[in-house]
C-alpha distance (Angstrom), angle and dihedral (degrees) to the residues before:
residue distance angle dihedral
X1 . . .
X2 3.59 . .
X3 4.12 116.9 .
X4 3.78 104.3 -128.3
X5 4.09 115.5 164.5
X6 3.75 99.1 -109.0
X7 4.28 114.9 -103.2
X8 4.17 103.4 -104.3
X9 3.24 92.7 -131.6
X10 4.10 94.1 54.6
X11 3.86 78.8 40.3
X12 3.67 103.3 58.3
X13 4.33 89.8 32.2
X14 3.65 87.7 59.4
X15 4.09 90.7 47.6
X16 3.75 88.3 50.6
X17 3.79 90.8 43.7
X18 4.25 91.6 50.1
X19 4.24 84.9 55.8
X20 4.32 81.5 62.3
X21 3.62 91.7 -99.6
X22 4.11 106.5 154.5
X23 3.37 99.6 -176.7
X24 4.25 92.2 62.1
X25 3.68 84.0 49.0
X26 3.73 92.1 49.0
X27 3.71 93.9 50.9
X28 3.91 86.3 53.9
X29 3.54 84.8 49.5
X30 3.77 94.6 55.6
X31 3.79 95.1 37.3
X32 3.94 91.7 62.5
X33 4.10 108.2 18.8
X34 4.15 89.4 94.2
X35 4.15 85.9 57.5
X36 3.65 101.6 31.8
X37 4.10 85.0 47.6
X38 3.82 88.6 48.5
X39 4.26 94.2 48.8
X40 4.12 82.3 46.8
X41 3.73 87.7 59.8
X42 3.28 98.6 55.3
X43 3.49 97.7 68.2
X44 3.98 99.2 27.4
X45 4.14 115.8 56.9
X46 4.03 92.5 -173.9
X47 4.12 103.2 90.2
X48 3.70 87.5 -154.0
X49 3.89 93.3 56.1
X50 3.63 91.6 47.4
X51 3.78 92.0 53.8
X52 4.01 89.4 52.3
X53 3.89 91.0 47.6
X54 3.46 89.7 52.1
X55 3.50 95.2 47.4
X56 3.96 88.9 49.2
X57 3.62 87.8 47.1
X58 3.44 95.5 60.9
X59 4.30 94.6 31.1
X60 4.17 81.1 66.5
X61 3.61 104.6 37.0
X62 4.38 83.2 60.2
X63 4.07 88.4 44.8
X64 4.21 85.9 49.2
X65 3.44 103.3 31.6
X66 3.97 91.3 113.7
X67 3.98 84.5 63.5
X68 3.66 95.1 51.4
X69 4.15 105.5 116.6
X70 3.88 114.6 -140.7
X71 3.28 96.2 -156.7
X72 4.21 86.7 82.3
X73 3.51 128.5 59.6
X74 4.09 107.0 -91.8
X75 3.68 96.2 -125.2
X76 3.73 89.4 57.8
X77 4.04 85.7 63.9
X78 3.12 101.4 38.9
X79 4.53 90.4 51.8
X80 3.98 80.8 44.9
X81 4.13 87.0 56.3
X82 4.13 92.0 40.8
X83 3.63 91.4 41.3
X84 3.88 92.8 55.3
X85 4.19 86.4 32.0
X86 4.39 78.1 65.2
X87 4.11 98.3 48.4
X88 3.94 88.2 51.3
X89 3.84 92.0 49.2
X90 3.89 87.7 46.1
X91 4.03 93.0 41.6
X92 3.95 87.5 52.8
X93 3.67 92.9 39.4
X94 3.74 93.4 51.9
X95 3.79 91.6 57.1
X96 4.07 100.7 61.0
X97 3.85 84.8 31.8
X98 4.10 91.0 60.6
X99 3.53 85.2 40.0
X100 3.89 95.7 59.3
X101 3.99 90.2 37.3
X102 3.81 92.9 58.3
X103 3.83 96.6 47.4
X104 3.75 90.5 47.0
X105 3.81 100.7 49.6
X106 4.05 89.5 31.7
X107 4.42 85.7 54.8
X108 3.27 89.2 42.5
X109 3.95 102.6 -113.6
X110 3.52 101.7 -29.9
X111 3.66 110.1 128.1
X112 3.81 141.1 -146.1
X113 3.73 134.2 106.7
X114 4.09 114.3 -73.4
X115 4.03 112.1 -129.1
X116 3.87 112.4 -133.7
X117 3.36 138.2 164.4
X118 3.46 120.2 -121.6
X119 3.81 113.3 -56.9
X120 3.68 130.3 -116.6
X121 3.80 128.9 -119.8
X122 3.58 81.5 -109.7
X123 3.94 97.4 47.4
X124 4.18 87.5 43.7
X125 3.87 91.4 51.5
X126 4.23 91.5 46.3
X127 4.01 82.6 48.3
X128 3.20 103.1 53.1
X129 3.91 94.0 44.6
X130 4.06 85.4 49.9
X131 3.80 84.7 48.7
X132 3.58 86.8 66.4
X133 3.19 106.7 36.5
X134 3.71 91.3 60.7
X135 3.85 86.6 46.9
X136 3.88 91.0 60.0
X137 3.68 84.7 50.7
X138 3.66 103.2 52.5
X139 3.65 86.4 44.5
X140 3.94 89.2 57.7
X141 3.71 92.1 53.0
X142 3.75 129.6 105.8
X143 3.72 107.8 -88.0
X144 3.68 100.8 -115.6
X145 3.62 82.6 55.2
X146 3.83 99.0 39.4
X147 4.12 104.7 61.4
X148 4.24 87.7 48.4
X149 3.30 91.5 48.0
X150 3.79 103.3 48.0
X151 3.66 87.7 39.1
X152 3.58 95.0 56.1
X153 3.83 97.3 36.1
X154 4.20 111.3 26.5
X155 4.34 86.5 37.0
X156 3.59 103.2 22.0
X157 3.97 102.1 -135.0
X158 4.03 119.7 174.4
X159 3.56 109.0 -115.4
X160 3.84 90.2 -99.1
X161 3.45 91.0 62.2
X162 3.10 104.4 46.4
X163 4.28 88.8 46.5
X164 4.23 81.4 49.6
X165 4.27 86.8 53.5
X166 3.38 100.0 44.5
X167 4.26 91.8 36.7
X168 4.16 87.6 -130.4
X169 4.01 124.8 116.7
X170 3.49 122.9 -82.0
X171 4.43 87.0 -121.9
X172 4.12 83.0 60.9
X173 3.86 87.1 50.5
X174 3.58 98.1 49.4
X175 3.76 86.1 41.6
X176 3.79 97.2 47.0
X177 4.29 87.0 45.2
X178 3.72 93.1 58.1
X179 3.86 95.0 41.8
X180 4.46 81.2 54.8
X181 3.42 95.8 39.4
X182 4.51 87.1 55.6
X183 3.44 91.4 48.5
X184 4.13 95.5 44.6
X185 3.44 89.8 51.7
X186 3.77 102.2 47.0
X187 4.10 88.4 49.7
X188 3.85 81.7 43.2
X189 3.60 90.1 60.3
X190 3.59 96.7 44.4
């Protein structure tokens, strides 16, 4: 982290906001949602997800302000706390995302969401590693292949969105799925 003299204003907001006043907080809020929204969406493509993260963000920077430092810039914390705010969402994500992978390659295409109960340490460590494993092999497939296929697996768009993202007809997505799907599952296999 960068030392940066704190801005006054953020200085004297936070104060106000440490002696349980909201609206100081919510002016810090307002002053730095457009940028902290903008740094979310770097890192998260759904719009909906960003908006949550955000939210999140902003839900634990209130709950921690007492451990904010002064002696750094405000913004600094607050991307720290948004930054962190994305690895949960993706660490979470990429547990019912494995999940849906693995019964889809396993079934041999057919699709629909796998009911567990809650995994073991175990069962989280062999996801994750099967998490990226597939990732390697969507990244080594042809690219027509490769942007449905992560979409659909690593983000878990519907075909529609994914035909809306990639401007191409839902029939091509479908098509374009299945095609991924055969070659995932023969380098699964092997």
């Amino acid at each position: 982290m960068n030392k940066k003299i704190p801005d006054i204003q953020d200085f004297e907001l936070i104060k106000m906001a440490l002696n349980n006043d909201q609206k100081a907080f919510s002016m810090l809020a307002a002053r730095y949602e457009k940028s902290v929204s903008a740094y979310i969406q770097h890192f998260v493509i759904q719009e909906n997800d960003a908006e949550d993260i955000c939210q999140e963000t902003f839900d634990k920077a209130f709950r921690n302000l007492n451990s904010y430092n002064p002696e750094y810039a405000f913004s600094t914390w607050l991307y720290s706390i948004a930054q962190n705010s994305c690895l949960d969402f993706f660490r979470k994500k990429r547990i019912s995302t494995t999940e849906l992978v693995s019964a889809e390659i396993k079934e041999g295409g057919s699709s629909g969401w796998v009911t567990a109960s809650a995994p073991s340490p175990e069962e989280n460590l062999i996801s994750e590693q099967t998490v990226d494993e597939l990732i390697k092999a969507i990244e080594s497939l042809p690219t027509t292949y490769r942007d449905v296929a992560k979409l659909r697996f690593v983000y878990e768009y519907a075909y529609e969105e994914i035909a809306t993202e990639l401007n191409i007809p839902v029939n091509t997505v479908k098509t374009r799925v299945k095609r991924a799907k055969e070659i995932l599952n023969r380098e699964w296999k092997s």
